[in-house]
TORZA-639079 format. One record per residue (C-alpha): residue number from 1; x, y, z. Coordinates in nm, 3 decimals. Layout:
// TORZA-639079
@seq = NUM	u = X	v = Y	w = Z $
...
END
This chain:
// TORZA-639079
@seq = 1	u = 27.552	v = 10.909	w = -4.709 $
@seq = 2	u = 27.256	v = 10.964	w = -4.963 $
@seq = 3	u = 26.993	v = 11.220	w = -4.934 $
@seq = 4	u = 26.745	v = 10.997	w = -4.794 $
@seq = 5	u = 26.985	v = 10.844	w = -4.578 $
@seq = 6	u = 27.047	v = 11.224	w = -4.477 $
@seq = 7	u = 26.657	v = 11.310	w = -4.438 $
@seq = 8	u = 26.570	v = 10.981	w = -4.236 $
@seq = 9	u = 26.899	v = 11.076	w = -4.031 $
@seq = 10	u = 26.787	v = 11.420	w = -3.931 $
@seq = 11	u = 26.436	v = 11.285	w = -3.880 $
@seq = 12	u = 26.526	v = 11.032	w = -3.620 $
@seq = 13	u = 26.775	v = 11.303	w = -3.458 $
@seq = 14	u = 26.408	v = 11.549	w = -3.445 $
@seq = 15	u = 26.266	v = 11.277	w = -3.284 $
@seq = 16	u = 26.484	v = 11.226	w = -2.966 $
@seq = 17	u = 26.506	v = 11.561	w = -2.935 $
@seq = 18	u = 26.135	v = 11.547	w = -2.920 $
@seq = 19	u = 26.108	v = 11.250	w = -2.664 $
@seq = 20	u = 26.375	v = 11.398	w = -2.426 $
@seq = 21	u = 26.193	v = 11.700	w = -2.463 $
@seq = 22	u = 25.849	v = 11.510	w = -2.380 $
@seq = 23	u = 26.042	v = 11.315	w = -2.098 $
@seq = 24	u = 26.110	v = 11.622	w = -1.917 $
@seq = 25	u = 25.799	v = 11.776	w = -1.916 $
@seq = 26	u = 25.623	v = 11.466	w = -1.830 $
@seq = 27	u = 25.836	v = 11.357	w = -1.551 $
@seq = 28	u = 26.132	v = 11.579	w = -1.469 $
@seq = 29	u = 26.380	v = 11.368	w = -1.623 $
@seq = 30	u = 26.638	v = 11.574	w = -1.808 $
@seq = 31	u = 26.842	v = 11.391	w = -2.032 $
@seq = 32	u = 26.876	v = 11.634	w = -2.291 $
@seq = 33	u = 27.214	v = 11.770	w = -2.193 $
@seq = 34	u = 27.384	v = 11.418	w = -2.184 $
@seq = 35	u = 27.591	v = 11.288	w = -2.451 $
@seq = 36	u = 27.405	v = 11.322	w = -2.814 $
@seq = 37	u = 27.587	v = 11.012	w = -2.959 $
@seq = 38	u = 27.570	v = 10.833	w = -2.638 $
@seq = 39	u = 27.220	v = 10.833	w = -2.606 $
@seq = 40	u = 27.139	v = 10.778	w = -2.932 $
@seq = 41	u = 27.295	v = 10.480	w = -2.931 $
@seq = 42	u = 27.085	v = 10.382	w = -2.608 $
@seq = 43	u = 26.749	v = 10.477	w = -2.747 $
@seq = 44	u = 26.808	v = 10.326	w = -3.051 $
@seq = 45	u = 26.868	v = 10.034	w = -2.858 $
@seq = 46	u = 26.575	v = 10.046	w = -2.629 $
@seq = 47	u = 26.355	v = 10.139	w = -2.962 $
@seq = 48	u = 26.494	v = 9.753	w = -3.098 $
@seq = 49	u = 26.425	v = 9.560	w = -2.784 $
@seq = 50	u = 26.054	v = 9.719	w = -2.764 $
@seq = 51	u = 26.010	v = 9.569	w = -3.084 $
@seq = 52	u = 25.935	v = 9.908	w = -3.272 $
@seq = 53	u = 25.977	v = 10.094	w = -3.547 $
@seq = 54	u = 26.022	v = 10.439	w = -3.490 $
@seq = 55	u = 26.150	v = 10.639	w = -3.220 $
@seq = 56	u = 25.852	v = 10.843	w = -3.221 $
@seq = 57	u = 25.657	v = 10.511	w = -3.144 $
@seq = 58	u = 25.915	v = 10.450	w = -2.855 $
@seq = 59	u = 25.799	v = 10.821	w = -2.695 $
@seq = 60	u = 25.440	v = 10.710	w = -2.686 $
@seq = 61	u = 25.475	v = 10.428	w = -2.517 $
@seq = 62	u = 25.713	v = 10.549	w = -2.291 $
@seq = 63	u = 25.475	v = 10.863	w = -2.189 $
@seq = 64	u = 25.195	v = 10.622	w = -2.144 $
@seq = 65	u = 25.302	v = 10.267	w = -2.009 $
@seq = 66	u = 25.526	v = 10.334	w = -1.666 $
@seq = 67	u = 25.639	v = 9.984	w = -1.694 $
@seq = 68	u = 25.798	v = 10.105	w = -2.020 $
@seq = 69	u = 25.892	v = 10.459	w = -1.866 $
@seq = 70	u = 26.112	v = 10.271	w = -1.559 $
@seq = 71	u = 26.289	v = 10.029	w = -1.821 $
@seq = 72	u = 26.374	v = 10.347	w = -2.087 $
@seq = 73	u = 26.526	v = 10.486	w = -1.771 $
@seq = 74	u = 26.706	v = 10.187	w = -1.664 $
@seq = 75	u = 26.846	v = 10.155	w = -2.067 $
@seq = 76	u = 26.945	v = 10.554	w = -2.052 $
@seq = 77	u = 27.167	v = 10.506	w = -1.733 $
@seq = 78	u = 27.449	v = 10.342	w = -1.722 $
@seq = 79	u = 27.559	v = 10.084	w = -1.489 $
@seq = 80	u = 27.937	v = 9.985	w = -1.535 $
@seq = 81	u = 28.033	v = 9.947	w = -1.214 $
@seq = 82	u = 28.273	v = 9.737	w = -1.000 $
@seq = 83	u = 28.355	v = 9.706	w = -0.602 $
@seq = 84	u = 28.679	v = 9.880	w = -0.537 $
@seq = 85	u = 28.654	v = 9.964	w = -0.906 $
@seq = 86	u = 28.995	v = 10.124	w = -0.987 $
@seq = 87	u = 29.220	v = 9.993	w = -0.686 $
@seq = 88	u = 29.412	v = 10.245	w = -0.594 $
@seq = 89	u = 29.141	v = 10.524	w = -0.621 $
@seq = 90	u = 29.036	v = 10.307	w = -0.275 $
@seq = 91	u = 29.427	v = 10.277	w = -0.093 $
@seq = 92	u = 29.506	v = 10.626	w = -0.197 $
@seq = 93	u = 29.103	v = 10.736	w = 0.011 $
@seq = 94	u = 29.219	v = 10.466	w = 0.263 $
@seq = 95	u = 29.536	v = 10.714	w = 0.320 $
@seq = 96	u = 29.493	v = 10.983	w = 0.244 $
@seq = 97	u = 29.148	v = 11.101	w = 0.273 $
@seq = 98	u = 29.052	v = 10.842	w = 0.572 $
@seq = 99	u = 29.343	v = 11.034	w = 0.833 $
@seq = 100	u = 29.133	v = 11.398	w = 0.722 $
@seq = 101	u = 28.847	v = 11.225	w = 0.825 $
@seq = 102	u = 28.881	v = 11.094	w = 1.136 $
@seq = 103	u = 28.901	v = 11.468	w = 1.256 $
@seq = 104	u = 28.575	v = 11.539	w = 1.242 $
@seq = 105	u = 28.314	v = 11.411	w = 1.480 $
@seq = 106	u = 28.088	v = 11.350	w = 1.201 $
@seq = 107	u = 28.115	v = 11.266	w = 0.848 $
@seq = 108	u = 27.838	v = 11.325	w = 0.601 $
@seq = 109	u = 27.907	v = 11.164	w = 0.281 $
@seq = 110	u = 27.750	v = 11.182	w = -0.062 $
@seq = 111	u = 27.760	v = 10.875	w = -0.390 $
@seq = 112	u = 27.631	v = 11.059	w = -0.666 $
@seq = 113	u = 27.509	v = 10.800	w = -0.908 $
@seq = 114	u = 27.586	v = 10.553	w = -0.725 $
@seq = 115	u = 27.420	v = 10.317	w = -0.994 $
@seq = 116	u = 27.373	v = 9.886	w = -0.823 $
@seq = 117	u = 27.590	v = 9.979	w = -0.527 $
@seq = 118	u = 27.878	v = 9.814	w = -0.556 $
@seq = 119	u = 28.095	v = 10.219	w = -0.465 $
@seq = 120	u = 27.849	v = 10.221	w = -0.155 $
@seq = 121	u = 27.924	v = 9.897	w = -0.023 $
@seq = 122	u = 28.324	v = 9.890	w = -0.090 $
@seq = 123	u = 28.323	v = 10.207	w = 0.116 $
@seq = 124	u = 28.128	v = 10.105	w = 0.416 $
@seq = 125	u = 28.394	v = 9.796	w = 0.406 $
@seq = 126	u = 28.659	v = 10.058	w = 0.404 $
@seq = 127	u = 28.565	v = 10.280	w = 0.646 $
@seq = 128	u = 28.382	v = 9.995	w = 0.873 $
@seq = 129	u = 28.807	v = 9.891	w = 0.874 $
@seq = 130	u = 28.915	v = 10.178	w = 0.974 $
@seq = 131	u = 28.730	v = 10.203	w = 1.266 $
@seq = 132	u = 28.506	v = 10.527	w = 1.091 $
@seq = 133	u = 28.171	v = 10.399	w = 0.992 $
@seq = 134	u = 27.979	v = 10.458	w = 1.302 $
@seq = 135	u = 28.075	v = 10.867	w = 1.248 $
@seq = 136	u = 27.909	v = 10.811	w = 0.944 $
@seq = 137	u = 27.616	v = 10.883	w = 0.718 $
@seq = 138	u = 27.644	v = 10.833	w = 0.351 $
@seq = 139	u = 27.373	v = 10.905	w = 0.084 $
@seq = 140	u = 27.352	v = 10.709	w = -0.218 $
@seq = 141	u = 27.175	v = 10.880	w = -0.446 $
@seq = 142	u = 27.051	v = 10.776	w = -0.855 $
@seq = 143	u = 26.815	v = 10.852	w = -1.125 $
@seq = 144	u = 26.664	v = 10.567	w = -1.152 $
@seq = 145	u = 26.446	v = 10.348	w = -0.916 $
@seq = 146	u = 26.547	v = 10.000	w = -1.044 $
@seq = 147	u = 26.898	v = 10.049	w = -0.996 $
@seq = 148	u = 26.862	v = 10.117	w = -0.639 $
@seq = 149	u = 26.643	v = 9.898	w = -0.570 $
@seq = 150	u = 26.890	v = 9.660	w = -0.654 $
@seq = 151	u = 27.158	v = 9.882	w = -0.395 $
@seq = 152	u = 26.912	v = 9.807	w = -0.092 $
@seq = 153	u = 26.918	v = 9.489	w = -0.157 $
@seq = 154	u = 27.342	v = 9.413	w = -0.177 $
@seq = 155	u = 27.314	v = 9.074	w = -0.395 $
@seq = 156	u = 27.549	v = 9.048	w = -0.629 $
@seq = 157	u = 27.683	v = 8.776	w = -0.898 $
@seq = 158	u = 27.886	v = 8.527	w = -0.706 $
@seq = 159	u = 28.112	v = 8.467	w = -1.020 $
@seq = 160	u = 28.195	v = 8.864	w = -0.971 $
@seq = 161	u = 28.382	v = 8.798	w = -0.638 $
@seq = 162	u = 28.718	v = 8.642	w = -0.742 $
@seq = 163	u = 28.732	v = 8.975	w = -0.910 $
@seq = 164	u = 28.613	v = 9.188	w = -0.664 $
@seq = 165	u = 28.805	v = 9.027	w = -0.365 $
@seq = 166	u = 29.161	v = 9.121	w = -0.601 $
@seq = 167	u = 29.019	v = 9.461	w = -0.593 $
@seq = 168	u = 28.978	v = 9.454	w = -0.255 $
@seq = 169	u = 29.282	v = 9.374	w = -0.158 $
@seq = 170	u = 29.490	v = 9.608	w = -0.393 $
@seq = 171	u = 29.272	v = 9.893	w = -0.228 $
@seq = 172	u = 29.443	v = 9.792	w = 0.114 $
@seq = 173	u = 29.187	v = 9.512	w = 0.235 $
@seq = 174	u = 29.334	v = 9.312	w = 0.498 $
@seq = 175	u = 29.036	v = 9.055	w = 0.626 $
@seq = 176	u = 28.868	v = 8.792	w = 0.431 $
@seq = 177	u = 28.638	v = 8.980	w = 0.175 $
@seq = 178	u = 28.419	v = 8.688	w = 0.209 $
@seq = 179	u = 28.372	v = 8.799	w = 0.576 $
@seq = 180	u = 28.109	v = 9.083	w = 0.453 $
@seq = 181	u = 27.900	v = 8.857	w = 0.239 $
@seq = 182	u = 27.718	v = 8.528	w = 0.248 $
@seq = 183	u = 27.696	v = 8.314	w = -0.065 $
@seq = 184	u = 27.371	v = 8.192	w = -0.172 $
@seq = 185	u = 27.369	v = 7.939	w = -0.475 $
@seq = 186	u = 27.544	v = 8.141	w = -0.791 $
@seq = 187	u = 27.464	v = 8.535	w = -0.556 $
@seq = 188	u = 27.573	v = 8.658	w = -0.228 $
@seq = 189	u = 27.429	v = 8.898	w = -0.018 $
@seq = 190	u = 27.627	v = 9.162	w = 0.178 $
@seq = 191	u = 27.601	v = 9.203	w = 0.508 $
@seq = 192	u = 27.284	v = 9.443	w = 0.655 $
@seq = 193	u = 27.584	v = 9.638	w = 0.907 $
@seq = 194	u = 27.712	v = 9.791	w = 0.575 $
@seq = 195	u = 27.375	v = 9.938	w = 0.475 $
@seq = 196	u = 27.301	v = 10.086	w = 0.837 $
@seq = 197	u = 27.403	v = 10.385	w = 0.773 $
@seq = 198	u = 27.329	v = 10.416	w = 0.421 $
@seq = 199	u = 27.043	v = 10.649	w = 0.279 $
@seq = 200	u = 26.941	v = 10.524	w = -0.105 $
@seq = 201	u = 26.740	v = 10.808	w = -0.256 $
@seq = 202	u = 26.644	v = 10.920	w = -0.572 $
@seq = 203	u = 26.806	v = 11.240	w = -0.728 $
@seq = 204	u = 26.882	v = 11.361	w = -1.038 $
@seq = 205	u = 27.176	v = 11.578	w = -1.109 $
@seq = 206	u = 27.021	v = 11.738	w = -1.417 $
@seq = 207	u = 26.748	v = 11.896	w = -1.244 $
@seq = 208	u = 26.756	v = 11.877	w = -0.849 $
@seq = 209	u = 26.965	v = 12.087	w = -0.605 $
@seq = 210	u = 27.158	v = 12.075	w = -0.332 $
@seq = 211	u = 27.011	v = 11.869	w = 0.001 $
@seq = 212	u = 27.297	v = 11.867	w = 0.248 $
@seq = 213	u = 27.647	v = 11.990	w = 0.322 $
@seq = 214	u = 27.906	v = 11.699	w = 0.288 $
@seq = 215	u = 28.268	v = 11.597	w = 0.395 $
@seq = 216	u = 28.317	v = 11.369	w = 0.094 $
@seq = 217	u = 28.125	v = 11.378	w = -0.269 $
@seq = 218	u = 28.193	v = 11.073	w = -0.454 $
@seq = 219	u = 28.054	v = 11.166	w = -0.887 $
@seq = 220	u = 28.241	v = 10.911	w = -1.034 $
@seq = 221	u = 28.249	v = 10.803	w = -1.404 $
@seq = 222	u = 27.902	v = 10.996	w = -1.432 $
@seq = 223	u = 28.015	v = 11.325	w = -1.578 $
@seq = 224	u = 28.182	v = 11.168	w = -1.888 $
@seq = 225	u = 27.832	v = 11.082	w = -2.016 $
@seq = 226	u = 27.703	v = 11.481	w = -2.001 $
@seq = 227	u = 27.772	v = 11.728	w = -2.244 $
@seq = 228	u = 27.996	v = 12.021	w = -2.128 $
@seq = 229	u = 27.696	v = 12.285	w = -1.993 $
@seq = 230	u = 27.540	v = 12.008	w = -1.809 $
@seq = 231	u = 27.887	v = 11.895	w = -1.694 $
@seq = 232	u = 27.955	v = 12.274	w = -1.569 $
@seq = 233	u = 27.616	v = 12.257	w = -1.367 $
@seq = 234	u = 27.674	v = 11.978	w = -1.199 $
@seq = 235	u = 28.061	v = 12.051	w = -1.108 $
@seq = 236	u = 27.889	v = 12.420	w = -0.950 $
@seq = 237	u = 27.598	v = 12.186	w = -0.775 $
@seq = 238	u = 27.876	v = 11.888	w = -0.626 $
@seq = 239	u = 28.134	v = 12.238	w = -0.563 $
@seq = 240	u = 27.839	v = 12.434	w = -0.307 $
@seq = 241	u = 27.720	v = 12.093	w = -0.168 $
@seq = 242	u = 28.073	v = 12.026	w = -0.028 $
@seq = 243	u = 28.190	v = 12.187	w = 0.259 $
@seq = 244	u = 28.536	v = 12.362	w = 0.261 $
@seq = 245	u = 28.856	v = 12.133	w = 0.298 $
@seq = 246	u = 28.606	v = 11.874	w = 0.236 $
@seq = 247	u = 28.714	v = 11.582	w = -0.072 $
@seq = 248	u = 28.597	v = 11.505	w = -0.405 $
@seq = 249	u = 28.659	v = 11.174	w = -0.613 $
@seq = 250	u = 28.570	v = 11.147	w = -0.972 $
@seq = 251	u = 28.673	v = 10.852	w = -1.193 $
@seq = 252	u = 29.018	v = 10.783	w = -1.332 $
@seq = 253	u = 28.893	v = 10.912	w = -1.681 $
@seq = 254	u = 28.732	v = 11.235	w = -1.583 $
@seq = 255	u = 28.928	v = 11.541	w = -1.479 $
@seq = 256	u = 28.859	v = 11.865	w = -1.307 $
@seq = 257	u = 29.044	v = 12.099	w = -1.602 $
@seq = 258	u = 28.875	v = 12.314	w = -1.792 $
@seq = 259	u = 28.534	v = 12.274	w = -1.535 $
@seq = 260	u = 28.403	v = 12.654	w = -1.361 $
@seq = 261	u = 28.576	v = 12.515	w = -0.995 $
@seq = 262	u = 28.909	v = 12.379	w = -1.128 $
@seq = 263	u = 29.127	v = 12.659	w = -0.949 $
@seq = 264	u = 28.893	v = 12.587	w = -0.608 $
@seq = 265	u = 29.057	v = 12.211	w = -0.535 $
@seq = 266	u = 29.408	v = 12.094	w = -0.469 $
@seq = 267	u = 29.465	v = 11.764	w = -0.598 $
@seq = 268	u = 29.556	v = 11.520	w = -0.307 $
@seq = 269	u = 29.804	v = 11.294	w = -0.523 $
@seq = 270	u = 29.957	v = 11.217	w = -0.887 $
@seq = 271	u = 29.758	v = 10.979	w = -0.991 $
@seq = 272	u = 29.397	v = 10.940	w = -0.841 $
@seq = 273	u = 29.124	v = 11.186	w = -0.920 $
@seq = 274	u = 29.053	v = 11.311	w = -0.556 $
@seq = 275	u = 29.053	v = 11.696	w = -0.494 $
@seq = 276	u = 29.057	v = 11.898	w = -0.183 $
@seq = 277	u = 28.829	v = 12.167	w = -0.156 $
@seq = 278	u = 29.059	v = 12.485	w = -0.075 $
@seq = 279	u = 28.831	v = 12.785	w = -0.192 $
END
C-alpha cells in the first residue's frame, strides 16, 4: 500500500472512530466495541448507499437527520436469521431443555437480539407443541427499532417457507407448519397466539443492564460480531440475568471457552451450544 493509500487509510479509520464515538454520546448507541473490520465494512457501505463521500459526511447526517440515524442502525445490525435456524439446536431444546422446563410453574425467557423474529416465533411453535407456552413469557429484545417492528408484525417471505418448514421438521415438528401461518400473495403472516406472550423491546447489550431473572437466555450468533471486552461484558450481563440451573443457547459458531463464566455452565450435549447454569 502507498503512503497516501496509508494516510487516507488511517484517516477514514479516525473517522469511525469519531462517529461511533459521536453515536454514543448522542444517543447511547455503543458500537465501538464490535468488530473493527466488521463494521467498517458496514459503514463503508452505508457511506455508498447515502450517496457520500466521506465518512465524516456520513456522521453529520446521521447526528442530524433521524430518518438517516434509524437506517445507519438498521445497516450496523445484522439480520441473518432463519426459523429453526440450525435444526438440531431446536430437537436437542425440544429434549432436552423442554423436560427441565416443564418443572417450573413459570418460565421467563429472554431472545437477546432477536433481530426480524424468526428465533421468537419458531419457539412459541415449539413450546405452544409441547403443551408449555401458556407458563410462558418471553422477551424479545434488539437494538434497533426497525427490526422489531418487523417481529410484531410476523410477515415473512412466502418463498422462505419451503425452507423453513424442512427446518421445522428436522427440529422435531410434527403438525403442518403451514398450520401457524396464513399466506397472503408472495408473504404470510403468523398467527397472533404466537405473539401473546411475547414482549418486543428495545435493549442494547453494549450499554443496558440487567431487567429480569430468566429460565432460558437465548444470545445467539450476536457475540461473534463484538470484540473480546465487549464479548466478556455481555457473557457477565446474560451469566447474572439467568437464574441458577437455568439454560443458555448461543449459535453453532460461538463457544463459551475462553469467556469470564466458562467454568459456571455444564454443557447439555456434544454438539449444540446450550449450557446449564451450575454455579
Amino acid at each position: 500500500m502507498s503512503r497516501v493509500a496509508t494516510e487516507a487509510n488511517d484517516l477514514e479509520d479516525i473517522e469511525i472512530g469519531l462517529l461511533l464515538e459521536g453515536l454514543y454520546r448522542a444517543y447511547g448507541f455503543d458500537f465501538r466495541e464490535y468488530s473493527r473490520a466488521s463494521i467498517k465494512r458496514r459503514i463503508l457501505e452505508m457511506m455508498r448507499a447515502e450517496k457520500l463521500g466521506t465518512v465524516s459526511a456520513l456522521q453529520e447526517r446521521v447526528l442530524h437527520d433521524a430518518t438517516c440515524l434509524e437506517r445507519f442502525l438498521l445497516g450496523l445490525s445484522v439480520h441473518a436469521t432463519a426459523m429453526f435456524r440450525d435444526p438440531s439446536f431446536y430437537l436437542t431444546f425440544r429434549r432436552k431443555v423442554v423436560p427441565l422446563l416443564k418443572t417450573y410453574p413459570t418460565v421467563q425467557i429472554w431472545v437477546a437480539g432477536c433481530s426480524t423474529g424468526e428465533e421468537v416465533y419458531s419457539l412459541a411453535i415449539l413450546l405452544q407443541e409441547e403443551r408449555l407456552y401458556k407458563r410462558c413469557r418471553i422477551y424479545a429484545t434488539d437494538i434497533s427499532r426497525a427490526v422489531l417492528r418487523k417481529a410484531r408484525d410476523g410477515i415473512f417471505p412466502l418463498a422462505a417457507m419451503r425452507e423453513y418448514t424442512n427446518n421445522y421438521h428436522q427440529a422435531g415438528g410434527a403438525n403442518e407448519f403451514s398450520d401457524y401461518y396464513t399466506a397472503q400473495y408472495d408473504s404470510v403472516i403468523f398467527s397472533t397466539a404466537l405473539k401473546s406472550n411475547v414482549v418486543f423491546s428495545e435493549h442494547n447489550l453494549a450499554t443496558d443492564g440487567s431487567f429480569n431473572e430468566f429460565q432460558v437466555i437465548l444470545c445467539r450468533n450476536v457475540m461473534i460480531y463484538f470484540n473480546k471486552d465487549l464479548q466478556a461484558r455481555v457473557h457477565n450481563l446474560l451469566y447474572d440475568s439467568l437464574s441458577m440451573f437455568g439454560v443458555f443457547g448461543l449459535g453453532n459458531k460461538e463457544s463459551l471457552k475462553f469467556t469470564p463464566r466458562a467454568a459456571f455452565y455444564e454443557h447439555l450435549n456434544d454438539k449444540d451450544k446450550l449450557f446449564r447454569k451450575v454455579m
